[in-house]
Structures are given as structure tokens and as C-alpha cells.
Biotite code that builds the C-alpha atoms (Angstrom):
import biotite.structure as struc

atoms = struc.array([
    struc.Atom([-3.758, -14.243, 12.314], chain_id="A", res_id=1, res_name="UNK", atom_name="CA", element="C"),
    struc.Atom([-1.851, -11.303, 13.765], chain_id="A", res_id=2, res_name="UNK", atom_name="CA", element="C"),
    struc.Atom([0.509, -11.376, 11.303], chain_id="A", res_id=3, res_name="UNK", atom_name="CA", element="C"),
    struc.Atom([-1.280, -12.578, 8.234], chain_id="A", res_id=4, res_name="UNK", atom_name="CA", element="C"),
    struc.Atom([-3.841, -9.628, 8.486], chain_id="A", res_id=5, res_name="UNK", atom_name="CA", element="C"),
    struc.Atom([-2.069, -6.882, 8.070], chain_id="A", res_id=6, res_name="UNK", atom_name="CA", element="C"),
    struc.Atom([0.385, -8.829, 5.871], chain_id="A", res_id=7, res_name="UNK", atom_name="CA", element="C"),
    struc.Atom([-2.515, -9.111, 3.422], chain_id="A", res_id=8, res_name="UNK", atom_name="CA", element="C"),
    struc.Atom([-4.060, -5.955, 3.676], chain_id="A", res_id=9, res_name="UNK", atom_name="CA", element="C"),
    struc.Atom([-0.571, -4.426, 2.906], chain_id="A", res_id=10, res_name="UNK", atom_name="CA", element="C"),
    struc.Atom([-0.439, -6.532, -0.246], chain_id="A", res_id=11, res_name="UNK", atom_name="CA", element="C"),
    struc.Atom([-3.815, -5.691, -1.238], chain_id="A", res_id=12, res_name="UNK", atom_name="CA", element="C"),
    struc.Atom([-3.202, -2.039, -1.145], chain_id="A", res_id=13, res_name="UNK", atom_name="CA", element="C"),
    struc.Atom([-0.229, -2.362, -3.161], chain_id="A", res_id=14, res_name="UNK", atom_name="CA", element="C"),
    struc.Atom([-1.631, -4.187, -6.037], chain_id="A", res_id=15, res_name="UNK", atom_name="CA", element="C"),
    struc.Atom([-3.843, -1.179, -6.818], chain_id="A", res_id=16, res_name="UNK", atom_name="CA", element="C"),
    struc.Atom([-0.647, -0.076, -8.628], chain_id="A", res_id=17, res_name="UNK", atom_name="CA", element="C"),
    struc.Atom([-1.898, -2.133, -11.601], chain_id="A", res_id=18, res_name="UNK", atom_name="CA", element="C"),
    struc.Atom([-5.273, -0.689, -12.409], chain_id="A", res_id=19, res_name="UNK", atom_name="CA", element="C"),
    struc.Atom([-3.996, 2.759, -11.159], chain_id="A", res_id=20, res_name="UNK", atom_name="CA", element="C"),
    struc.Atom([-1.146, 2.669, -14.011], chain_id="A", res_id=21, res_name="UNK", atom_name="CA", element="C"),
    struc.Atom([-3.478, 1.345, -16.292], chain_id="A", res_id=22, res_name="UNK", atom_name="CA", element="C"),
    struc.Atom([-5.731, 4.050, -15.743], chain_id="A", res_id=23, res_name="UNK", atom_name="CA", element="C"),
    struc.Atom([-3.041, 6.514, -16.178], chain_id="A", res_id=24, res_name="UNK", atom_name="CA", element="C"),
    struc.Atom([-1.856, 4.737, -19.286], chain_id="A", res_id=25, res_name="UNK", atom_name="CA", element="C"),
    struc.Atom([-5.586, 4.516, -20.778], chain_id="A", res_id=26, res_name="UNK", atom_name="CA", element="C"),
    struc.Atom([-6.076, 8.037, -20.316], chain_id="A", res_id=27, res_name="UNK", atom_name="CA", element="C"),
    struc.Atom([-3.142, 9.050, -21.956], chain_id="A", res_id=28, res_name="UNK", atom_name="CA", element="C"),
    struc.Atom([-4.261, 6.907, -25.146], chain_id="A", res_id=29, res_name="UNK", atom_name="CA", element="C"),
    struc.Atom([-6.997, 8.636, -25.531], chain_id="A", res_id=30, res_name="UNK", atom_name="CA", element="C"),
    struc.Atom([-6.522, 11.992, -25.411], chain_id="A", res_id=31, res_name="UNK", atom_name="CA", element="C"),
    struc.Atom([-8.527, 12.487, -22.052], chain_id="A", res_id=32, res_name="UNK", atom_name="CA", element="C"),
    struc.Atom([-4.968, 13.209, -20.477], chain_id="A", res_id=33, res_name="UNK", atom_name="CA", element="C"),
    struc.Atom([-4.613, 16.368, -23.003], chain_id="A", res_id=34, res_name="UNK", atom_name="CA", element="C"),
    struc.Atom([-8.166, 17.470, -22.942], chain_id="A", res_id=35, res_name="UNK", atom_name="CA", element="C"),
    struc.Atom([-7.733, 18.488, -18.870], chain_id="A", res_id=36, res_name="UNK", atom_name="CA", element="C"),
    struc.Atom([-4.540, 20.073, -19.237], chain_id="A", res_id=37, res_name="UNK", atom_name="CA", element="C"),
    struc.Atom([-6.233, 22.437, -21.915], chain_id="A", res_id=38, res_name="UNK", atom_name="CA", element="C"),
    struc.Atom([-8.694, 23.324, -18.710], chain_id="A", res_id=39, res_name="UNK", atom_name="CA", element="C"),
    struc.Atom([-7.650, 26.721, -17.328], chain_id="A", res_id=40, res_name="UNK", atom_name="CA", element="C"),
    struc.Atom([-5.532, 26.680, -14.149], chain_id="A", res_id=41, res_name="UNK", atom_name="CA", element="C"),
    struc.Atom([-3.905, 23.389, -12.767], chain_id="A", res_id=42, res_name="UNK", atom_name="CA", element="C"),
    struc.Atom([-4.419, 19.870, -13.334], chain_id="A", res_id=43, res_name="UNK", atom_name="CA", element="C"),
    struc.Atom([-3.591, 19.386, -9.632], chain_id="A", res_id=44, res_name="UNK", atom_name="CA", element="C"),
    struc.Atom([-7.513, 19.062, -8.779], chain_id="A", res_id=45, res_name="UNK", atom_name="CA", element="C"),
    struc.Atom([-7.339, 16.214, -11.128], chain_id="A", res_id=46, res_name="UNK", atom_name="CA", element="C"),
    struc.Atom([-4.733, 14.570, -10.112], chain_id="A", res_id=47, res_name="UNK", atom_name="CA", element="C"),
    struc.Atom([-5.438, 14.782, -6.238], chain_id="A", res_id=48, res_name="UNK", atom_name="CA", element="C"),
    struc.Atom([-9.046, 13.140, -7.370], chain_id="A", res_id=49, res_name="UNK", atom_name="CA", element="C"),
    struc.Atom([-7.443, 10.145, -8.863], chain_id="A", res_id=50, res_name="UNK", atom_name="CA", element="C"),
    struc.Atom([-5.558, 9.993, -5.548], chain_id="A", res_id=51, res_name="UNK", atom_name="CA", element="C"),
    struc.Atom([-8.368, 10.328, -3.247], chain_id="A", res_id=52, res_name="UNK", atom_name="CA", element="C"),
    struc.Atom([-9.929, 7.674, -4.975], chain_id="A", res_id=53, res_name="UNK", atom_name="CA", element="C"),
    struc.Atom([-7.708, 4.733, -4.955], chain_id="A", res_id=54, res_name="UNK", atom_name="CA", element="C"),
    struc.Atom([-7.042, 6.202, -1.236], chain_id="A", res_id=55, res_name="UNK", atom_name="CA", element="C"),
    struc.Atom([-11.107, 4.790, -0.359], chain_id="A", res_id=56, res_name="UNK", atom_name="CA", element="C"),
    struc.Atom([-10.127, 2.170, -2.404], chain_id="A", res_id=57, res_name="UNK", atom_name="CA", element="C"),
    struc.Atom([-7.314, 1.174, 0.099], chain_id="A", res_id=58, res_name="UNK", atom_name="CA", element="C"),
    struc.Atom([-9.597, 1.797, 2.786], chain_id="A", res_id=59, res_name="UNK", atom_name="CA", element="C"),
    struc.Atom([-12.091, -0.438, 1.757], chain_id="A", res_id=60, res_name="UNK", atom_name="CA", element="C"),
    struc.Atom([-9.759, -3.016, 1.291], chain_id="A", res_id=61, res_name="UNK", atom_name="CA", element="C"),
    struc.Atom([-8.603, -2.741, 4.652], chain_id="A", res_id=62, res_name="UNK", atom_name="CA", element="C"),
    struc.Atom([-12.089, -2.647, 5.931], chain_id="A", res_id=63, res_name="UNK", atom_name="CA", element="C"),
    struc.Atom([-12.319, -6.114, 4.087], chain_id="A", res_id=64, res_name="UNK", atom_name="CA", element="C"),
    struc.Atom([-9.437, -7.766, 4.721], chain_id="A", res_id=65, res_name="UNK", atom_name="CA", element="C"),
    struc.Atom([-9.847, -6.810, 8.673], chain_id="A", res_id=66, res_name="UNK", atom_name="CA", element="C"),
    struc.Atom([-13.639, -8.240, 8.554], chain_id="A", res_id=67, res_name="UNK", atom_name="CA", element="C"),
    struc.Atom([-12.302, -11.542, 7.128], chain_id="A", res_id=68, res_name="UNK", atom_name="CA", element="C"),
    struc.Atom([-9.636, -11.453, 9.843], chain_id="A", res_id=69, res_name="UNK", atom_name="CA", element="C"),
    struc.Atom([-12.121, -10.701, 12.728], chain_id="A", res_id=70, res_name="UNK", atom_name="CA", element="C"),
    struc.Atom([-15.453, -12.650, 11.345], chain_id="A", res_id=71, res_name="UNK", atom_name="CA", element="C"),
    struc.Atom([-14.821, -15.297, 8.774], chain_id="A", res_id=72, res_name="UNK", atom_name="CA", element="C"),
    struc.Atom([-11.518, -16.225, 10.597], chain_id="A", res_id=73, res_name="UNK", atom_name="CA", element="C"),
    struc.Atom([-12.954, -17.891, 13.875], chain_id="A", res_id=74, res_name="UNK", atom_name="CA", element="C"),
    struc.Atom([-15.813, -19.587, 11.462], chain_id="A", res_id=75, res_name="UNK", atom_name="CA", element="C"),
    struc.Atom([-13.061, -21.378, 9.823], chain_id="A", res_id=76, res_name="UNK", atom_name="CA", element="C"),
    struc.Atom([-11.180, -22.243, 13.346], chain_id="A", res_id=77, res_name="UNK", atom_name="CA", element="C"),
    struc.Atom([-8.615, -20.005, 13.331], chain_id="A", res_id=78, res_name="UNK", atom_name="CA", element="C"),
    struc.Atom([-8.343, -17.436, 16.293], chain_id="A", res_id=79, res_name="UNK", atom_name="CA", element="C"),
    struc.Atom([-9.862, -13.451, 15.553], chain_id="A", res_id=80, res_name="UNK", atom_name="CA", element="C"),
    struc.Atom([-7.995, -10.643, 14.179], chain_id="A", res_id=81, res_name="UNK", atom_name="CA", element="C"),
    struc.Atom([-7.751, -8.338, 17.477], chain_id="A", res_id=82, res_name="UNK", atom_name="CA", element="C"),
    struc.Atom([-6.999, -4.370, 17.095], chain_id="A", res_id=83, res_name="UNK", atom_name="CA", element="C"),
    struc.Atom([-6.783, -4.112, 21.241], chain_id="A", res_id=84, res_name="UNK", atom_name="CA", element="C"),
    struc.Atom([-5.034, -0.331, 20.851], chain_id="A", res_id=85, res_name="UNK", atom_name="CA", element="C"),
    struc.Atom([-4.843, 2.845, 19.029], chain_id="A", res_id=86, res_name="UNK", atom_name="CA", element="C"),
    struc.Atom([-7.596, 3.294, 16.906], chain_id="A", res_id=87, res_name="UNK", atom_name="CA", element="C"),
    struc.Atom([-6.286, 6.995, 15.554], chain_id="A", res_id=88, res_name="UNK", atom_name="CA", element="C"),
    struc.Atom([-2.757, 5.221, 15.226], chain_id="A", res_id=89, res_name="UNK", atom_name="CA", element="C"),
    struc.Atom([-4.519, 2.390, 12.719], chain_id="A", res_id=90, res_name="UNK", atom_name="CA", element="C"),
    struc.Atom([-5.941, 5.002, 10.435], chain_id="A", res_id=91, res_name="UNK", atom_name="CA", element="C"),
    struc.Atom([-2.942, 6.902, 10.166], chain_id="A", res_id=92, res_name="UNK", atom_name="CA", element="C"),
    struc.Atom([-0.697, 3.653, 8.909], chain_id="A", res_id=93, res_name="UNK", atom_name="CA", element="C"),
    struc.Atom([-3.971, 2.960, 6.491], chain_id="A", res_id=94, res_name="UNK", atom_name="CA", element="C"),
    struc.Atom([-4.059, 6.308, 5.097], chain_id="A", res_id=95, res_name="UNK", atom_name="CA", element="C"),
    struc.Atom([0.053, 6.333, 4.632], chain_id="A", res_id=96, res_name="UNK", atom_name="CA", element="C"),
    struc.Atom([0.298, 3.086, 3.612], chain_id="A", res_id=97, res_name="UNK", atom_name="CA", element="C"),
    struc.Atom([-2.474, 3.893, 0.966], chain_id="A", res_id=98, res_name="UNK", atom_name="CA", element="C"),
    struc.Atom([-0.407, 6.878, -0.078], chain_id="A", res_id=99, res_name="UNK", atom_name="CA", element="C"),
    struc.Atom([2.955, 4.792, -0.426], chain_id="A", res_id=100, res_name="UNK", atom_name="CA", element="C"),
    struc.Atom([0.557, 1.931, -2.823], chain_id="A", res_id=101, res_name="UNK", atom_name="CA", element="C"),
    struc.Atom([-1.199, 5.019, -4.885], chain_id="A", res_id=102, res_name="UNK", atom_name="CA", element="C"),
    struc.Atom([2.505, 7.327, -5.235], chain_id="A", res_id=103, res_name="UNK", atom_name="CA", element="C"),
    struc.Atom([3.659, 4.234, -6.330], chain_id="A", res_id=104, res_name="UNK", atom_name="CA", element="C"),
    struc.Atom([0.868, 3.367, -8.721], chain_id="A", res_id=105, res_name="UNK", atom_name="CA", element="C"),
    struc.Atom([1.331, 6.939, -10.200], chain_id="A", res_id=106, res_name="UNK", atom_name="CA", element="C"),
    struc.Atom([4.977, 7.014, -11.125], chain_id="A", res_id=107, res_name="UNK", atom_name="CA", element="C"),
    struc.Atom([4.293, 3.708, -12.696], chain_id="A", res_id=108, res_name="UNK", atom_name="CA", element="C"),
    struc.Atom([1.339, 5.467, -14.663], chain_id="A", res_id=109, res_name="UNK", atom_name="CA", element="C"),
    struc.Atom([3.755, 8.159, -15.880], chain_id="A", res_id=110, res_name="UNK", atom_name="CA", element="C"),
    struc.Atom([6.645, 5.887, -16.402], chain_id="A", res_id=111, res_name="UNK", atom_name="CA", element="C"),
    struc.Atom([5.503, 3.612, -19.061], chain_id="A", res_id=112, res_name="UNK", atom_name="CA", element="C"),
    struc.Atom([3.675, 3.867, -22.402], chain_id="A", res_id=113, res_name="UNK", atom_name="CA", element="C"),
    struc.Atom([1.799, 0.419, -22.505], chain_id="A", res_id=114, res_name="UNK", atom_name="CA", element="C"),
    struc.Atom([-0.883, -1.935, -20.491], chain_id="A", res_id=115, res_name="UNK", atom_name="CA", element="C"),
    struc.Atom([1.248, -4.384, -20.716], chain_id="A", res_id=116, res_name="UNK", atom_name="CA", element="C"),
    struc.Atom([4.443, -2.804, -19.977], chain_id="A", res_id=117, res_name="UNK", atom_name="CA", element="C"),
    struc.Atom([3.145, -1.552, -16.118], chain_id="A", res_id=118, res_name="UNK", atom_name="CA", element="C"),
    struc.Atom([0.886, -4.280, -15.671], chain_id="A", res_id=119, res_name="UNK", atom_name="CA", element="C"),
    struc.Atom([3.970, -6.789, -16.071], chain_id="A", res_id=120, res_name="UNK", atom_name="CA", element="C"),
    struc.Atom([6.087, -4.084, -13.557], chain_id="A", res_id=121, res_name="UNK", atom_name="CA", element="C"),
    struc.Atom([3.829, -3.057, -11.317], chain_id="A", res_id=122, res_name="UNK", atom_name="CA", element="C"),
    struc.Atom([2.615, -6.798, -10.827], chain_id="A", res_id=123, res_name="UNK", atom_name="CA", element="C"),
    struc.Atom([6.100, -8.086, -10.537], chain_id="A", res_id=124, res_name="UNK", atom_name="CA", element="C"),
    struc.Atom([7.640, -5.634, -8.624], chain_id="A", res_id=125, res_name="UNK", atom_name="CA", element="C"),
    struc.Atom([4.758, -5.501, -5.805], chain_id="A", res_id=126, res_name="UNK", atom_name="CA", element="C"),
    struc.Atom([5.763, -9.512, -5.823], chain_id="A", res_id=127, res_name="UNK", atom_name="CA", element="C"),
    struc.Atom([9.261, -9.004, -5.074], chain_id="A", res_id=128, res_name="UNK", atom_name="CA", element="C"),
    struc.Atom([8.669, -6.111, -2.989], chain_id="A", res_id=129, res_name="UNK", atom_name="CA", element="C"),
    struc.Atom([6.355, -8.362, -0.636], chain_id="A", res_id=130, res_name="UNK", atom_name="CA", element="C"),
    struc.Atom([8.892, -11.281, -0.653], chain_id="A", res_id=131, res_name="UNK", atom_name="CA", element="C"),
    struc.Atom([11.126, -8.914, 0.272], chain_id="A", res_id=132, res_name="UNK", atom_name="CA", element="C"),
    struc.Atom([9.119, -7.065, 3.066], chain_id="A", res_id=133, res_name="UNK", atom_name="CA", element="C"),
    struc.Atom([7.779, -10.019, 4.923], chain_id="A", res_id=134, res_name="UNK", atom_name="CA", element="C"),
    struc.Atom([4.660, -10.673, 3.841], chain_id="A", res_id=135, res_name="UNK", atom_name="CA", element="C"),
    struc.Atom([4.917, -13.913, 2.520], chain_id="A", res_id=136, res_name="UNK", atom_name="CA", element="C"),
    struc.Atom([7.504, -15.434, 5.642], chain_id="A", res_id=137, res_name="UNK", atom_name="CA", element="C"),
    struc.Atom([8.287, -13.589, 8.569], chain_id="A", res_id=138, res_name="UNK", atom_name="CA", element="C"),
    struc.Atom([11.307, -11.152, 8.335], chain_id="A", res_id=139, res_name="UNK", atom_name="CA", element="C"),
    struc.Atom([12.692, -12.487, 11.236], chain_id="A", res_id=140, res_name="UNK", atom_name="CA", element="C"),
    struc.Atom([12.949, -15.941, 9.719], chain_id="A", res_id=141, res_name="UNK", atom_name="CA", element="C"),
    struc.Atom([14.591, -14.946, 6.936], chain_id="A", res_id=142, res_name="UNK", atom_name="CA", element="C"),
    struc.Atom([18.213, -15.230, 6.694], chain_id="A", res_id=143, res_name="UNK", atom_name="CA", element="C"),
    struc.Atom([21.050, -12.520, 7.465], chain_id="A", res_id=144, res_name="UNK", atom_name="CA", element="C"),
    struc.Atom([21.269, -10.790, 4.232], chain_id="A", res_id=145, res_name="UNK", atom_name="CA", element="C"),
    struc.Atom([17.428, -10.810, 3.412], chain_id="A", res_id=146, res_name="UNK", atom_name="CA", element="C"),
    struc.Atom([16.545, -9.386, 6.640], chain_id="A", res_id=147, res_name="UNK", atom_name="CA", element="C"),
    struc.Atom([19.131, -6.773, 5.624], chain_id="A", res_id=148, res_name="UNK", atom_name="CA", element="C"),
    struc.Atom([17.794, -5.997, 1.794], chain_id="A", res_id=149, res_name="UNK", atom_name="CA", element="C"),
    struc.Atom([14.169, -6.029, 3.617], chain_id="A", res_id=150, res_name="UNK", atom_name="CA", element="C"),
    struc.Atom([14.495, -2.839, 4.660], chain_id="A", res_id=151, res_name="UNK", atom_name="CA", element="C"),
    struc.Atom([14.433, -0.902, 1.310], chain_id="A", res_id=152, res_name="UNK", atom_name="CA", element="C"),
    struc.Atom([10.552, -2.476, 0.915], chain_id="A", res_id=153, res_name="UNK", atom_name="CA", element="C"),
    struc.Atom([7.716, -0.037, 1.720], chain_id="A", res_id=154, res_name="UNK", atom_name="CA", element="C"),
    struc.Atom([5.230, -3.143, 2.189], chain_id="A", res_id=155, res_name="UNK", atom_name="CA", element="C"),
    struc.Atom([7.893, -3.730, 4.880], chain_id="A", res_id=156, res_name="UNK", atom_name="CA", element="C"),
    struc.Atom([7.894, -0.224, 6.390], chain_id="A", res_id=157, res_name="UNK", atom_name="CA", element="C"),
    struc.Atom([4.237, -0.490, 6.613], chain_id="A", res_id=158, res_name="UNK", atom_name="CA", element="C"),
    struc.Atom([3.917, -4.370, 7.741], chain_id="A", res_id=159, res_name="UNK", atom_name="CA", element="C"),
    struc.Atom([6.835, -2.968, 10.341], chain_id="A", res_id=160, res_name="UNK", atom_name="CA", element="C"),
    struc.Atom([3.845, 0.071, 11.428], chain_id="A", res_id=161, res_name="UNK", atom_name="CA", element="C"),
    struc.Atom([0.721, -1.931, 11.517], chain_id="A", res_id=162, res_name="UNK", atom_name="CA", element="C"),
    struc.Atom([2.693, -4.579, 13.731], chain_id="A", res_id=163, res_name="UNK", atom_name="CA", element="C"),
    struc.Atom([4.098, -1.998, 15.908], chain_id="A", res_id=164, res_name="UNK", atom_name="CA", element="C"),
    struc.Atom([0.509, -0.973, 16.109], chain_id="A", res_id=165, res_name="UNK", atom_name="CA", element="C"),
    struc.Atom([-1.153, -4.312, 16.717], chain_id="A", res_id=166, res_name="UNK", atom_name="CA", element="C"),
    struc.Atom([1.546, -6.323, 18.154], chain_id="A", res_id=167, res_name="UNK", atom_name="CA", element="C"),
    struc.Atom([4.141, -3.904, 20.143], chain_id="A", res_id=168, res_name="UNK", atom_name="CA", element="C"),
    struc.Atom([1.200, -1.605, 21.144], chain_id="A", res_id=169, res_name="UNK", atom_name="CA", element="C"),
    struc.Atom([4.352, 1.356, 20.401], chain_id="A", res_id=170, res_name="UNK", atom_name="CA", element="C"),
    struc.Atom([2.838, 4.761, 20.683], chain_id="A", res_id=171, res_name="UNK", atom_name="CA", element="C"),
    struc.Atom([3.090, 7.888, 17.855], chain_id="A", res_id=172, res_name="UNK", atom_name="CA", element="C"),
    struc.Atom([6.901, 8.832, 18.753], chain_id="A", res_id=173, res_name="UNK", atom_name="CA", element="C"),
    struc.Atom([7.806, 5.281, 18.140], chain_id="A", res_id=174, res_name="UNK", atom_name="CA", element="C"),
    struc.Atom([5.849, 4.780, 14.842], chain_id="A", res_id=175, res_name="UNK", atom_name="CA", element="C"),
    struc.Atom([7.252, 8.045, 12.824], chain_id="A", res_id=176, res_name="UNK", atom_name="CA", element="C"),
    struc.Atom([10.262, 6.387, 11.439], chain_id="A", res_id=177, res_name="UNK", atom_name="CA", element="C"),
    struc.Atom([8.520, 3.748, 9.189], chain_id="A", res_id=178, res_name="UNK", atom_name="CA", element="C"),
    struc.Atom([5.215, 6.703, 8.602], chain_id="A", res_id=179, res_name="UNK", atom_name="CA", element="C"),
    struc.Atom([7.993, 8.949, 7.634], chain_id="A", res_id=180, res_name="UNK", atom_name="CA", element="C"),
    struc.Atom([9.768, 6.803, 4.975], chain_id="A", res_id=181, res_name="UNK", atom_name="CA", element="C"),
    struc.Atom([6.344, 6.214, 3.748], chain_id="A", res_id=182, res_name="UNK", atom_name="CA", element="C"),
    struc.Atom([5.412, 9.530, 3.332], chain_id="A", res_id=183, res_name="UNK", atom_name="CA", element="C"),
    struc.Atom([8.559, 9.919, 2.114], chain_id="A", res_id=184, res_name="UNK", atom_name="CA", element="C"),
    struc.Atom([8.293, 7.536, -0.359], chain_id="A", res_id=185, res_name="UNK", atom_name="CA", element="C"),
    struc.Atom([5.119, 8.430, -1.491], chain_id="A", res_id=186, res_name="UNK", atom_name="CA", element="C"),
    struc.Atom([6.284, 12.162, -2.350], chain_id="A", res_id=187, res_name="UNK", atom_name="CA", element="C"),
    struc.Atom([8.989, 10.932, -4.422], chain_id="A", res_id=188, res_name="UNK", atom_name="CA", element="C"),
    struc.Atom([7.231, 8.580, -6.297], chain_id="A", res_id=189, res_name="UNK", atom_name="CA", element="C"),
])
């Protein structure tokens, strides 16, 4: 349960990528893309609305996905998801987690020209990026050279925080290196 909580809320938040690029795409087809940048002054407002929403969006699916973990869980004999520690700490690896899923989601948006071209990406690379980032089978299961290649995977960056978080019980100092490469991330995508 530990482990297959946040595993899933990870996933969850990165398969917003699809309907985020689609969105993208779909306004670009028709023409609602060009109408705002003929607005006076900058499209960032805009843009940081699109991102604000899929942000609740990621926060709603963690609310979710932690309610499943901590009520429907124990109805189905499995033991509760448990946040024991750091309350502040969770929120922050939501909210940078979320902002790794919705950068992503955005340069897929502005990368391709089609539905079906960022559906078929953004769904298959979120796949391999889970496989890849231990949410599927532990990372310390897998062998040598995964365990190696896992560590280019922000679902593993962020799987990495929230079990720090839940598991380790680390503090802020020991955190900042995977909220860093997300925030990272998330700026360059």
C-alpha cells in the first residue's frame, strides 16, 4: 500500500499529458490559439491558466487516489495508506510533481500537429517512463542496468520524493535533489 499509492498517484498525474496536448493541439486547429495572441500584451496570463488548471487537476487526483489508499483499501483487506509526517513536505512533491506532468503535457502540446500524433506519444512515453521509474515493480528489484537508466524518469524522481516523504520520513534538505530535477524539468519542458 505504501508503495502502490504514491506509485499510482504519480502515474495518474502524468497521464494528464494526453488531454493537456490535445487541448493544446485543438486549440491550435481552430484558430482560438491565434485569436489570444492578437489580445494586447502577453499570452502569459493564458498560458499560466491552462497550467493552474491541470495543476487542481493533479491535486484532485491525488486527493483521490490517497482516499482510495486510506478508505476503500482496508474495506477490501488490504492495510491503510498512512501519511504519519510532513504534511507541508506532501504538498510541495504534489504541486512539483504536478508541474513536471503539466511542463511535460505542454511541450507535447507544442511539439506535434495532430490528436493522434501526441496522444500515441504522450500515452506511450508516460508508459515507458513509469516502467522505467518504478511504478510498475520496485526499482530496487530491477536489475543492474535498469536501476541505472531509472534515473533519467521524472515519475521516478517524484516516486523517489513522495517515498522519501512517506517511507524515509527525510526532511526538506534531503528532498531538494529529486524537487529540484523536477522543477528543473518542468522549466525546460
Amino acid at each position: 500500500t505504501q508503495h502502490n499509492v504514491p506509485a499510482w498517484i504519480m502515474f495518474a498525474m502524468f497521464f494528464i499529458v494526453v488531454p493537456l496536448s490535445s487541448s493544446i493541439i485543438k486549440e491550435r486547429e481552430q484558430g482560438s490559439y491565434l485569436r489570444i495572441l492578437t489580445f494586447p500584451g502577453s499570452n502569459l496570463p493564458f498560458v499560466l491558466g491552462k497550467v493552474i488548471l491541470y495543476l487542481m487537476v493533479c491535486f484532485i487526483q491525488f486527493l483521490l487516489i490517497l482516499s482510495v489508499g486510506y478508505f476503500i483499501f482496508p474495506l477490501i483487506g488490504l492495510p491503510a495508506f498512512i501519511i504519519s509526517h510532513g504534511f507541508f513536505m506532501v504538498l510541495l512533491a504534489v504541486l512539483v510533481c504536478a508541474l513536471a506532468a503539466t511542463g511535460l503535457g505542454m511541450a507535447i502540446g507544442t511539439y506535434f500537429n495532430t490528436h493522434q500524433q501526441a496522444s500515441t506519444f504522450g500515452a506511450v512515453s508516460v508508459m515507458i517512463l513509469a516502467a522505467l521509474g518504478g511504478i510498475w515493480v520496485p526499482v530496487n528489484i530491477m536489475p543492474d542496468a535498469l536501476q541505472i537508466l531509472s534515473n533519467i524518469s521524472p515519475l521516478y524522481w517524484g516516486l523517489e520524493l513522495f517515498n522519501s516523504i512517506f517511507l524515509r520520513h527525510l526532511g526538506f534538505v534531503d528532498l531538494l535533489p529529486n524537487i529540484l530535477k523536477l522543477l528543473v524539468f518542468s522549466i525546460v519542458m
